[in-house]
PDB file of N, CA, C and O in Angstrom:
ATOM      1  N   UNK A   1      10.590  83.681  84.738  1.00  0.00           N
ATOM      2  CA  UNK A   1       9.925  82.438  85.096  1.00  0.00           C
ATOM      3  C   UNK A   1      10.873  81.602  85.941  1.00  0.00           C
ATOM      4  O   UNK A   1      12.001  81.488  85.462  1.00  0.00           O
ATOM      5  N   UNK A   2      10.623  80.930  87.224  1.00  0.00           N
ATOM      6  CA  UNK A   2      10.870  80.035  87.655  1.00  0.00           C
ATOM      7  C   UNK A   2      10.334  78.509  88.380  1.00  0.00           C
ATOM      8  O   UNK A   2       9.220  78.452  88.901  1.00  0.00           O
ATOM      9  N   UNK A   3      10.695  78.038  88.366  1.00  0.00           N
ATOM     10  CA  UNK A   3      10.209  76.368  89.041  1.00  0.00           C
ATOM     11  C   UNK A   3       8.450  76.804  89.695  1.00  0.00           C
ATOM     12  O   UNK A   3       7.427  76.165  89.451  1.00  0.00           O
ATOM     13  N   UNK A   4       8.567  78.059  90.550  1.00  0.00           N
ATOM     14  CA  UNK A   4       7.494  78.479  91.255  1.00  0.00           C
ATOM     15  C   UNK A   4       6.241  78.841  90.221  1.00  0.00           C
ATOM     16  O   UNK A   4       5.171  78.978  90.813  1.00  0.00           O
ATOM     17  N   UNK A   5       6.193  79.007  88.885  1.00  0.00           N
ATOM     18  CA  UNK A   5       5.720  79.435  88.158  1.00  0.00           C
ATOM     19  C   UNK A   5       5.186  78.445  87.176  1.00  0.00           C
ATOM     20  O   UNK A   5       4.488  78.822  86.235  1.00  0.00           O
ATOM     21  N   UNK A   6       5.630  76.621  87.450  1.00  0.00           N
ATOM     22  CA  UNK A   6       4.779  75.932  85.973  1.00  0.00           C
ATOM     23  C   UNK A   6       3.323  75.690  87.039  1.00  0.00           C
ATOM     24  O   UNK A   6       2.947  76.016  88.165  1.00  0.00           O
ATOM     25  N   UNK A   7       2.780  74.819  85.731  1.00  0.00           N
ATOM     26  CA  UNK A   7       1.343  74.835  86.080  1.00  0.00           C
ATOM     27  C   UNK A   7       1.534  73.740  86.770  1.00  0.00           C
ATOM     28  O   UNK A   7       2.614  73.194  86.542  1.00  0.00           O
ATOM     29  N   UNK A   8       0.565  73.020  87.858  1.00  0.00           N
ATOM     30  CA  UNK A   8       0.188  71.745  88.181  1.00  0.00           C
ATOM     31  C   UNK A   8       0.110  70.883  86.976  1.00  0.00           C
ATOM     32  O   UNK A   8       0.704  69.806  87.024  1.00  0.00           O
ATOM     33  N   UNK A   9      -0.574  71.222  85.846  1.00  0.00           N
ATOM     34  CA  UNK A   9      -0.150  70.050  84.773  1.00  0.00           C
ATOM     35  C   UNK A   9       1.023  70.149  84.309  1.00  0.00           C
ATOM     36  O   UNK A   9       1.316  69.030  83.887  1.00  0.00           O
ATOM     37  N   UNK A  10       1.909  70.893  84.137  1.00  0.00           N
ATOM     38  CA  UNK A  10       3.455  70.893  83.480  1.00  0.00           C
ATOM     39  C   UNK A  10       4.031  70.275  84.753  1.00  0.00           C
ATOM     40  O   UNK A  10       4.926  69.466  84.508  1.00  0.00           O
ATOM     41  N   UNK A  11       3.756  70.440  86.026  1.00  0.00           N
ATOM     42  CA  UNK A  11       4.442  69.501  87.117  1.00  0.00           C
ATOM     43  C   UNK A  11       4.341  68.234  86.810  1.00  0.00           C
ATOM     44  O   UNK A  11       5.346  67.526  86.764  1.00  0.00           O
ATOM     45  N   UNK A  12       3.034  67.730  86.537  1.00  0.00           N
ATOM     46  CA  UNK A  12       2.426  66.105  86.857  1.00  0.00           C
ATOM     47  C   UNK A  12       3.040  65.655  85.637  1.00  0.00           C
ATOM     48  O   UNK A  12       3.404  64.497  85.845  1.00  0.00           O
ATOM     49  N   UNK A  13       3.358  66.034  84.367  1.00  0.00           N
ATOM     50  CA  UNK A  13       3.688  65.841  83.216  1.00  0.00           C
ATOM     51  C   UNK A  13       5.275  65.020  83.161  1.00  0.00           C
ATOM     52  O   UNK A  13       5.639  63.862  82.955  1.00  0.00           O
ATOM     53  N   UNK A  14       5.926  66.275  83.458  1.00  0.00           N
ATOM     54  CA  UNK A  14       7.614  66.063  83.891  1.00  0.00           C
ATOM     55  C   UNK A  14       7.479  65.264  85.085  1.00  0.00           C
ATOM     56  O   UNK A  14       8.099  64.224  84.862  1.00  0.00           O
ATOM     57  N   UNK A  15       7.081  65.237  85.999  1.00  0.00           N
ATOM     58  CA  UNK A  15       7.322  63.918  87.158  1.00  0.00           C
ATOM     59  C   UNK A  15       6.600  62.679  86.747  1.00  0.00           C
ATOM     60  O   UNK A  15       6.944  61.726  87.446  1.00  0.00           O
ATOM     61  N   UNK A  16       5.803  62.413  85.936  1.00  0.00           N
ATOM     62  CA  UNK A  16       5.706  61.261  85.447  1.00  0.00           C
ATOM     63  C   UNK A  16       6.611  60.784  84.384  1.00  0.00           C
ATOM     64  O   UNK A  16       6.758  59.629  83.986  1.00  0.00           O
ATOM     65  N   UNK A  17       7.223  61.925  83.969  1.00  0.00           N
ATOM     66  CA  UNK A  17       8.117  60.976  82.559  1.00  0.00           C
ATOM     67  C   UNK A  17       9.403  61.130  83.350  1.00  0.00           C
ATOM     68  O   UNK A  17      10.329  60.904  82.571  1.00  0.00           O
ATOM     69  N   UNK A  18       9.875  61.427  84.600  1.00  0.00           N
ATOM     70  CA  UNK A  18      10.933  61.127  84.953  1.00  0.00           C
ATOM     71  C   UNK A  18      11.081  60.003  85.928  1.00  0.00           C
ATOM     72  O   UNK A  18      11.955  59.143  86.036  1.00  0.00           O
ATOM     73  N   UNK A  19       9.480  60.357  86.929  1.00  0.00           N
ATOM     74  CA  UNK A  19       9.744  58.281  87.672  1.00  0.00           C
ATOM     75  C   UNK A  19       9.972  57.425  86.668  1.00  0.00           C
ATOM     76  O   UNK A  19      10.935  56.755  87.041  1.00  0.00           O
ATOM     77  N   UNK A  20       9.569  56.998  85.403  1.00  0.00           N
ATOM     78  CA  UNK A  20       9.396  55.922  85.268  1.00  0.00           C
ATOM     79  C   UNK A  20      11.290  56.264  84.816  1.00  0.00           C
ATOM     80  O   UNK A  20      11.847  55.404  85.498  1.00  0.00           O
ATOM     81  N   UNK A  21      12.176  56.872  84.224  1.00  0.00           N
ATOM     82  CA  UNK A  21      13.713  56.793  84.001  1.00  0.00           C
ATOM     83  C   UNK A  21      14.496  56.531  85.791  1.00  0.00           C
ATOM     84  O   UNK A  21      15.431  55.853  86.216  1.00  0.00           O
ATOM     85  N   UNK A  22      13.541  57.443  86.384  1.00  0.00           N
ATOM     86  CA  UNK A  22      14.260  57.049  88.096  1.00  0.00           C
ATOM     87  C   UNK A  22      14.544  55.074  88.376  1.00  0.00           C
ATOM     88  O   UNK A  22      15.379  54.303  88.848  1.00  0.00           O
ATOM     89  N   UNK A  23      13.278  55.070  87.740  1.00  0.00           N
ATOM     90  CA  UNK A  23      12.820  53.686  88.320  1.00  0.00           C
ATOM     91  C   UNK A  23      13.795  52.850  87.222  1.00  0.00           C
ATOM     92  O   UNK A  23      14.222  51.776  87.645  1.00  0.00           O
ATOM     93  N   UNK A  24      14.082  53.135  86.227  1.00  0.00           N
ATOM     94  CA  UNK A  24      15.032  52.664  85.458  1.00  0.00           C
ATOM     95  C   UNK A  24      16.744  52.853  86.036  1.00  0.00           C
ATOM     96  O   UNK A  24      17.585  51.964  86.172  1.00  0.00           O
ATOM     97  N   UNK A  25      16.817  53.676  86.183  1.00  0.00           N
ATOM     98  CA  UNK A  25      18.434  54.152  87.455  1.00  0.00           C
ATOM     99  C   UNK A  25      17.926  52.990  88.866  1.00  0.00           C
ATOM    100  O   UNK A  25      18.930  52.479  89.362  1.00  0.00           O
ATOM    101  N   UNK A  26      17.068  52.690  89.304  1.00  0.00           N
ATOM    102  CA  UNK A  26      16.617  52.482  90.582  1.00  0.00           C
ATOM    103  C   UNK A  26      17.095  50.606  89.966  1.00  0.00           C
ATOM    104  O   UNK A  26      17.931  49.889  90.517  1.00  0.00           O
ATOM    105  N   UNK A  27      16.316  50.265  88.812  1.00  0.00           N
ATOM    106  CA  UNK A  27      16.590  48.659  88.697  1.00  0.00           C
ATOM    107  C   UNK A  27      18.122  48.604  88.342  1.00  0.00           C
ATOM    108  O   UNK A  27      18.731  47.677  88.876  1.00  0.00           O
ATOM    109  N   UNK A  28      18.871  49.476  87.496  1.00  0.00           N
ATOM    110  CA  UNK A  28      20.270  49.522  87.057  1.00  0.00           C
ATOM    111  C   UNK A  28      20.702  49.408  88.107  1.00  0.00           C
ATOM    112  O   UNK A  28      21.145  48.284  88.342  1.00  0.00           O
ATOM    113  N   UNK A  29      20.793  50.354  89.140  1.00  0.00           N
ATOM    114  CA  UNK A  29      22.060  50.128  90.202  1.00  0.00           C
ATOM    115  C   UNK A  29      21.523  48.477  90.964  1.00  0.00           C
ATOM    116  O   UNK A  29      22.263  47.494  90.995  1.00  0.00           O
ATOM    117  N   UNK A  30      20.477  48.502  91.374  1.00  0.00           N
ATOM    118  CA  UNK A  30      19.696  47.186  92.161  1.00  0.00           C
ATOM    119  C   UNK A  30      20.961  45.537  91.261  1.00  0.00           C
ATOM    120  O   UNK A  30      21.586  44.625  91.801  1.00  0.00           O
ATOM    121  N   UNK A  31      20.745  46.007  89.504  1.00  0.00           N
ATOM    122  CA  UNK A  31      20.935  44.850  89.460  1.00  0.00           C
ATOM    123  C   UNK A  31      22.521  45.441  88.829  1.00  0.00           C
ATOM    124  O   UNK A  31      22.741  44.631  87.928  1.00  0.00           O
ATOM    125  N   UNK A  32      23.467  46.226  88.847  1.00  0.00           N
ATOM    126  CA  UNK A  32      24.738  46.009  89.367  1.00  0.00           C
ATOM    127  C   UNK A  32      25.624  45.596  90.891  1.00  0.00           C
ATOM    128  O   UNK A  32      26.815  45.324  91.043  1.00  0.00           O
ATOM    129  N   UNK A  33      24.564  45.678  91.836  1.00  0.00           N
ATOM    130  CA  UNK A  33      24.549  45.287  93.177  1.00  0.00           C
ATOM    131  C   UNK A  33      24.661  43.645  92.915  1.00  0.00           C
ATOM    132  O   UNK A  33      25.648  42.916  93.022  1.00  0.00           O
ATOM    133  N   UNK A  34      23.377  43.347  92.558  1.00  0.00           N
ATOM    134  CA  UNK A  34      23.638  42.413  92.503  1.00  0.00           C
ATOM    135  C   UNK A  34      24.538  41.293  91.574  1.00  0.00           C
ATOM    136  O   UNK A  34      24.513  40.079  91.775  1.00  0.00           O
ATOM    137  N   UNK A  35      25.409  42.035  90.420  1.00  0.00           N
ATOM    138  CA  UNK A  35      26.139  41.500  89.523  1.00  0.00           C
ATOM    139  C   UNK A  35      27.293  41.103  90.344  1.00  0.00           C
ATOM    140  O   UNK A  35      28.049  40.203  89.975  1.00  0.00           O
ATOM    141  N   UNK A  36      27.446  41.714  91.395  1.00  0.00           N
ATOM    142  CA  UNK A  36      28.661  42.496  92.601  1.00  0.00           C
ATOM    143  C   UNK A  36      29.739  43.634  91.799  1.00  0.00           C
ATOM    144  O   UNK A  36      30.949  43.532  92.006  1.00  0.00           O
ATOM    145  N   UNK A  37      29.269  44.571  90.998  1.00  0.00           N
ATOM    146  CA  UNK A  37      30.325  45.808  91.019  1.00  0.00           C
ATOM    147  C   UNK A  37      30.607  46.328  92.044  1.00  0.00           C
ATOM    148  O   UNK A  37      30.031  46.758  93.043  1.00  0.00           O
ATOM    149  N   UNK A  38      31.638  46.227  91.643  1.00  0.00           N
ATOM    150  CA  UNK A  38      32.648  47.220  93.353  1.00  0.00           C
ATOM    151  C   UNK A  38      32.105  48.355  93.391  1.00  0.00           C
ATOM    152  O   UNK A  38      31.557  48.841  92.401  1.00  0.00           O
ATOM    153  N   UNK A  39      32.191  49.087  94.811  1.00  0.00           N
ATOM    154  CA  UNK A  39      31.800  50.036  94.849  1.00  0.00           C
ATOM    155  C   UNK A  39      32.898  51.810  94.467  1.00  0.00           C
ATOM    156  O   UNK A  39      32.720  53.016  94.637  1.00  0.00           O
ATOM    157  N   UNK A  40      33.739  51.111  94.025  1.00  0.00           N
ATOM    158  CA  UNK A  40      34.314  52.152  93.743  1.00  0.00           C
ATOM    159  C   UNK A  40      34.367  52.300  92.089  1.00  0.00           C
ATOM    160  O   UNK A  40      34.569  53.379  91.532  1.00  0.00           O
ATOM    161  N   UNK A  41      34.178  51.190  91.473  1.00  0.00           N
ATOM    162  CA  UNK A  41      33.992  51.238  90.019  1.00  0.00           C
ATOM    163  C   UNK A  41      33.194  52.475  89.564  1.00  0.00           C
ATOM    164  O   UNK A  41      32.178  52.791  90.182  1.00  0.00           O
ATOM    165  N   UNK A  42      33.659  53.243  88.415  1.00  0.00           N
ATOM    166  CA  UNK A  42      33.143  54.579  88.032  1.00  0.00           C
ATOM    167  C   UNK A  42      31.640  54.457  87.100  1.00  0.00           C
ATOM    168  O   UNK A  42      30.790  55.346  87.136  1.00  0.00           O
ATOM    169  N   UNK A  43      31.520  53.392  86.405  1.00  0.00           N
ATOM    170  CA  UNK A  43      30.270  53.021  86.396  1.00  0.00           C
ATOM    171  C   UNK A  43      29.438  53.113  87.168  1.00  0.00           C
ATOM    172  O   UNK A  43      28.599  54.008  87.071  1.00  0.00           O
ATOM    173  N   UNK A  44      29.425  52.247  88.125  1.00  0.00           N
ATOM    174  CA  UNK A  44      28.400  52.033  89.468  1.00  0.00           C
ATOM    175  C   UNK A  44      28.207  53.123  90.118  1.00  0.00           C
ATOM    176  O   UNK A  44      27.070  53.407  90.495  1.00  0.00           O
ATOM    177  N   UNK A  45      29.551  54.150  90.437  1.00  0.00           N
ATOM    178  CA  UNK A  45      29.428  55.108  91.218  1.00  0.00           C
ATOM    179  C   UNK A  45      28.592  56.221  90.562  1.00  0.00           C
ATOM    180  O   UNK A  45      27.945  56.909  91.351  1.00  0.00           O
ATOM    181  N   UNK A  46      28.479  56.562  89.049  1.00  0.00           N
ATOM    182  CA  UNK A  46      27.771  56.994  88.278  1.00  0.00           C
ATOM    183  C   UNK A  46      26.303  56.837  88.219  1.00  0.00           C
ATOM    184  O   UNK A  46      25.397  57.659  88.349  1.00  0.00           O
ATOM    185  N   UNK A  47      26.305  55.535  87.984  1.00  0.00           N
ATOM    186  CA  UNK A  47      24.613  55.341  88.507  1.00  0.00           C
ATOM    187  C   UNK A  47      23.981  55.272  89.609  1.00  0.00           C
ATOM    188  O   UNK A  47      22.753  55.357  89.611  1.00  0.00           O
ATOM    189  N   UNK A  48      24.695  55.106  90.759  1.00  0.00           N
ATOM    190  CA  UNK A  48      24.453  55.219  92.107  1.00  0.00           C
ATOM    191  C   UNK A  48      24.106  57.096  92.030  1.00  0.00           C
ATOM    192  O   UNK A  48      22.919  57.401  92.140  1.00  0.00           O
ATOM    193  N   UNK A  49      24.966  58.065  91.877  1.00  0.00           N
ATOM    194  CA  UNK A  49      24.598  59.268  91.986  1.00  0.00           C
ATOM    195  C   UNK A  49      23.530  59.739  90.883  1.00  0.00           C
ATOM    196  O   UNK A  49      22.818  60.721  91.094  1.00  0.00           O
ATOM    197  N   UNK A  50      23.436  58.829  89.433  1.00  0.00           N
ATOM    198  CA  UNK A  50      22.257  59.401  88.711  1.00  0.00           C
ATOM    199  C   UNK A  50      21.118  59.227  89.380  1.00  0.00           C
ATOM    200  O   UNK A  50      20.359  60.152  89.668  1.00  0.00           O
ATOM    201  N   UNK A  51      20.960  58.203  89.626  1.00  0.00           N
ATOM    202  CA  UNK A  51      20.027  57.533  90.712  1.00  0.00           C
ATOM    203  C   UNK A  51      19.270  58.751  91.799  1.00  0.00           C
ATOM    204  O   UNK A  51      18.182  59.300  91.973  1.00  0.00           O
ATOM    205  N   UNK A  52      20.499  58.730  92.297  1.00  0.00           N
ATOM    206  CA  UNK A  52      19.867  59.813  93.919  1.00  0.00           C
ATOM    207  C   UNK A  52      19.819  61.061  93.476  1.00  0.00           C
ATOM    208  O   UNK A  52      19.172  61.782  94.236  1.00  0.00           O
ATOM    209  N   UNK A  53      20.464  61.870  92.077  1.00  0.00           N
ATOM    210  CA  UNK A  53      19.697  63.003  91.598  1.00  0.00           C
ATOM    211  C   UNK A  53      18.604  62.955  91.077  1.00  0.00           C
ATOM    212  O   UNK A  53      17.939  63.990  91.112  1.00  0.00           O
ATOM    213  N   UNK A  54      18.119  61.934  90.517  1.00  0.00           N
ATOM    214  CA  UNK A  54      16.843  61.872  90.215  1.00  0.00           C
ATOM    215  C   UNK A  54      16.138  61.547  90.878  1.00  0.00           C
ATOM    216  O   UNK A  54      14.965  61.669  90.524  1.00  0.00           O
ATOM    217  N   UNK A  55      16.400  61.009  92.083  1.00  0.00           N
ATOM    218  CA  UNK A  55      15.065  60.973  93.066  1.00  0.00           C
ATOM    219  C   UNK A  55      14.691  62.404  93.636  1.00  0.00           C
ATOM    220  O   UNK A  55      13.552  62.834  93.818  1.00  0.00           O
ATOM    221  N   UNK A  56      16.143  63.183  93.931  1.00  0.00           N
ATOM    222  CA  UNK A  56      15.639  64.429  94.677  1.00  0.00           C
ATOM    223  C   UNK A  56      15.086  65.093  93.364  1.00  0.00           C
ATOM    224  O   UNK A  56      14.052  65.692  93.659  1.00  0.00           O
ATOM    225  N   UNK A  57      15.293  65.181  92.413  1.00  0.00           N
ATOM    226  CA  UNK A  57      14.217  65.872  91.695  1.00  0.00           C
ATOM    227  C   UNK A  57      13.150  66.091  91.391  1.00  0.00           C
ATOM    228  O   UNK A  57      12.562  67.137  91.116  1.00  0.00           O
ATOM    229  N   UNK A  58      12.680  64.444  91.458  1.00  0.00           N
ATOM    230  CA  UNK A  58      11.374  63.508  91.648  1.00  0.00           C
ATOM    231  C   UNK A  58      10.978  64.250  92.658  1.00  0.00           C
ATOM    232  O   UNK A  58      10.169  65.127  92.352  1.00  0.00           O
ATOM    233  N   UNK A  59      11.287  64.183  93.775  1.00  0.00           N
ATOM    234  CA  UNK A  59      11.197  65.186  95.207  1.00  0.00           C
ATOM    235  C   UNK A  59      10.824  65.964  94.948  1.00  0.00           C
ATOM    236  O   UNK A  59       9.594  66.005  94.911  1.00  0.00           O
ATOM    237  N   UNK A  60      11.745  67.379  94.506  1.00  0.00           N
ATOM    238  CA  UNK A  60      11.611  68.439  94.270  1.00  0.00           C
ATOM    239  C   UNK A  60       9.922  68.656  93.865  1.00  0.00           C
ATOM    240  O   UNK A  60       9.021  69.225  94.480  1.00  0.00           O
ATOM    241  N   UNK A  61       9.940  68.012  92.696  1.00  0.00           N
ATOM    242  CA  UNK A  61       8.711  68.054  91.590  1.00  0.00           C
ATOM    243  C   UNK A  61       7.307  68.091  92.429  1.00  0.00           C
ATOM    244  O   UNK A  61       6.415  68.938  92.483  1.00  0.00           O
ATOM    245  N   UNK A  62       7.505  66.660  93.141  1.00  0.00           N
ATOM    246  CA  UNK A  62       6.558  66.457  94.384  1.00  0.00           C
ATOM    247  C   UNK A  62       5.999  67.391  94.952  1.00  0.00           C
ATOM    248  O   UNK A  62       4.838  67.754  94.764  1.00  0.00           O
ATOM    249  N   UNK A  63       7.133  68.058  96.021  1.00  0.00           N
ATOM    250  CA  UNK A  63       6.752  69.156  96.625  1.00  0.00           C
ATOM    251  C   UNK A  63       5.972  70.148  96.168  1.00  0.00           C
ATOM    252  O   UNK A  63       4.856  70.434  96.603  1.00  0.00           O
ATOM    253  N   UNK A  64       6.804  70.908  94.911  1.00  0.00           N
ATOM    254  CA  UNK A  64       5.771  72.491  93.878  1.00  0.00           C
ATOM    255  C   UNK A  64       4.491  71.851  94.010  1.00  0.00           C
ATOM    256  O   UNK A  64       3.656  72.745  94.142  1.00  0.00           O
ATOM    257  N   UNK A  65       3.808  70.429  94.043  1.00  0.00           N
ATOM    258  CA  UNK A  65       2.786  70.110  93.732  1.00  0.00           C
ATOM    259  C   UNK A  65       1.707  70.376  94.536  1.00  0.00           C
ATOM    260  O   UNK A  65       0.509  70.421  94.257  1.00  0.00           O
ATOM    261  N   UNK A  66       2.542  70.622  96.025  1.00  0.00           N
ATOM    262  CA  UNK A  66       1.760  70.955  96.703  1.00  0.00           C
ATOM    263  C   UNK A  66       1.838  72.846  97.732  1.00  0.00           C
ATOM    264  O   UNK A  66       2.483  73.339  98.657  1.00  0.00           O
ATOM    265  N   UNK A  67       0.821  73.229  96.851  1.00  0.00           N
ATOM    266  CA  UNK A  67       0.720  74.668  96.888  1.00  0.00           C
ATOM    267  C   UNK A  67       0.917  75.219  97.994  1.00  0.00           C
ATOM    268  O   UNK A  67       1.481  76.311  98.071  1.00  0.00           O
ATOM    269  N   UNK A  68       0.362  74.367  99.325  1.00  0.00           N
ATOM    270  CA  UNK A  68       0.548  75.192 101.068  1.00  0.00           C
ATOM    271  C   UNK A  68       1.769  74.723 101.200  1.00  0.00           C
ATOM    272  O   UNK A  68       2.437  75.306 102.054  1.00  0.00           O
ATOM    273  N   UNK A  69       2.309  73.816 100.608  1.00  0.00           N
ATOM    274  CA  UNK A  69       3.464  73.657 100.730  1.00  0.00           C
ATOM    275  C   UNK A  69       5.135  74.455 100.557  1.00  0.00           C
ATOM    276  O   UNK A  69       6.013  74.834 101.332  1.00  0.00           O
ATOM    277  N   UNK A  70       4.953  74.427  99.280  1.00  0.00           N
ATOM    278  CA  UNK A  70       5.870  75.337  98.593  1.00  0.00           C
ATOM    279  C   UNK A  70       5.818  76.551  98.797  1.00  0.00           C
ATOM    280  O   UNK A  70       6.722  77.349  98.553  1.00  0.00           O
ATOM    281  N   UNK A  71       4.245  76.911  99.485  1.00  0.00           N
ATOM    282  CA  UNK A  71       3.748  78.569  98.745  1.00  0.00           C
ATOM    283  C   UNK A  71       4.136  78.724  97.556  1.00  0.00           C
ATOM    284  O   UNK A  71       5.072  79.484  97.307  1.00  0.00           O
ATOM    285  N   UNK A  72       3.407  77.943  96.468  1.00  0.00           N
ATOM    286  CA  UNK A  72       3.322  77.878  95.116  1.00  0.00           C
ATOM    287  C   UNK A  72       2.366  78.984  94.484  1.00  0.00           C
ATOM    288  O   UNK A  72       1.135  79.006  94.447  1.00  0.00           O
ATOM    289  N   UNK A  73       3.521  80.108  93.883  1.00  0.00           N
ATOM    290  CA  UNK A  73       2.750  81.619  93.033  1.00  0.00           C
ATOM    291  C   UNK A  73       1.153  80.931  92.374  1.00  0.00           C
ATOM    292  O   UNK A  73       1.090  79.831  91.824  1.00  0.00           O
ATOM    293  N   UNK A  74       0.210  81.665  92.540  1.00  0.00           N
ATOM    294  CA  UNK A  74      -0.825  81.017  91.608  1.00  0.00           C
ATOM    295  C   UNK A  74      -1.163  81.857  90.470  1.00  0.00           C
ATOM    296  O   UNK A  74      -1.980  81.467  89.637  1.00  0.00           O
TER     297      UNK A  74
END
């Protein structure tokens, strides 16, 4: 089994319970920006990259969703 292989509902499932944690990484870094953490602080830099892995995953997820896309196995 791989990624090419869940169903459209096991896709829509996992990408909905991970926007809404993205969107949680997405307000965290927003409002350490605005606290002013440096940008080299290992905190910030941490959530700055949790952040942008979870969007491309979010991504990722997106894409399988769409079958001419991916050429998603049916």
């Amino acid at each position: 089994m791989d990624s090419h292989d869940l169903t459209p509902e096991q896709l829509h499932a996992l990408t909905e319970r991970l926007v809404a944690t993205l969107g949680y990484l997405s307000r965290l870094q927003a409002r350490m920006e605005h606290e002013g953490f440096p940008p080299r602080d290992r905190l910030f830099r941490a959530t700055c990259e949790a952040q942008a892995s979870m969007q491309a995953l979010v991504c990722e997820l997106r894409a399988l969703s769409c079958p001419g896309v991916m050429g998603r196995r049916g």
